[in-house]
N, C-alpha and C positions, 0 to 999 in steps of 0.2 A: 504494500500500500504506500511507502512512504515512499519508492520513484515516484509511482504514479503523482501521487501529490505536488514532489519536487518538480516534475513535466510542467505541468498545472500550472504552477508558479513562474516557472522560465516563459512559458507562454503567455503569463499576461502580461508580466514583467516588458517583452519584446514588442506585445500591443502598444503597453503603454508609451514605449516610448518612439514606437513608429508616430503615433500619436503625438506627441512631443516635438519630433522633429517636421511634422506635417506644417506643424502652425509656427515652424520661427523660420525666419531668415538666414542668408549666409554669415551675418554678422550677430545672430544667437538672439536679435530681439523676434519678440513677438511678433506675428502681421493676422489681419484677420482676414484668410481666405474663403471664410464661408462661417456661417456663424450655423451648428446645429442643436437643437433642441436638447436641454437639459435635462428633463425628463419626457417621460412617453404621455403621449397623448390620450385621450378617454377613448374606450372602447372597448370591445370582448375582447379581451385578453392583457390588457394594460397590467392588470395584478400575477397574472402568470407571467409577463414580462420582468414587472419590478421582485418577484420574487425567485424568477431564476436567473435574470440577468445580470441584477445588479447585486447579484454574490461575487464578481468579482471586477466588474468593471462597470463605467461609467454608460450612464444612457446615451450621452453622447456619442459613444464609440459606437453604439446601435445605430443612432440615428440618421450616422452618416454613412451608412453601407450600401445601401439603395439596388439592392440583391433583388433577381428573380426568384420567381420559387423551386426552382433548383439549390440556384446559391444558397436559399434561407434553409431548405430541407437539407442541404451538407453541412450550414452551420449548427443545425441543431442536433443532428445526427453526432457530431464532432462533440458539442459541447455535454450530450447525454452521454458519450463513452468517457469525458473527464471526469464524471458523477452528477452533472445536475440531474435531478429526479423530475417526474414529468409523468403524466398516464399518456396514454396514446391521445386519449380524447383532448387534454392540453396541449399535447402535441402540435396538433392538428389546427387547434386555436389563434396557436400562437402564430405558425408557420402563416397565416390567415392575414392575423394582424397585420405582423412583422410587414408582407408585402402591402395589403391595403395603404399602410404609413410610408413603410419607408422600402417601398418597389424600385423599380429600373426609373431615372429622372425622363422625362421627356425632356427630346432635343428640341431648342425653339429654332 
């Protein structure tokens, strides 16, 4: 159990700071290239959301994925072999949400 967990770790660790480096510059300050949502927005599955997403990371890193439901079915696939727990039926919810909010952007 304790790789597994250690994995776990290195990998959000590595989110976080792709994340990190997303929003500075070559000179290390800040810039704001898109500003996304803080937390999740109302809807069926918001609380399946805040309670399996943000066990280890920020909503924001959700918010900005803008995933098909492929991408969202591998991410959730991915994030239930790390141990988030989840029924099928939450699953299914979420993977729902997840695209209704934050799907493929449209190109203007």
């Amino acid at each position: 159990m304790w790789p597994r967990r250690l994995s776990l770790v290195v990998a959000v660790g590595a989110l976080g700071l792709a994340a990190a480096v997303a929003f500075t510059a070559g000179d290390g300050k800040a810039t704001r290239r898109g500003v996304y949502p803080s937390d999740f927005a109302e809807g069926d599955g918001r609380s399946i959301a805040e309670r399996a997403c943000l066990l280890c990371h920020s909503a924001s890193l959700v918010t900005q994925q803008a995933k098909d439901s492929t991408g969202w079915e591998k991410t959730l696939v991915q994030m239930e072999k790390w141990g988030v727990a989840m029924t099928a039926a939450e699953h299914d919810t979420l993977r729902g949400y997840l695209l209704a909010r934050f799907g493929p952007r449209v190109k203007k």
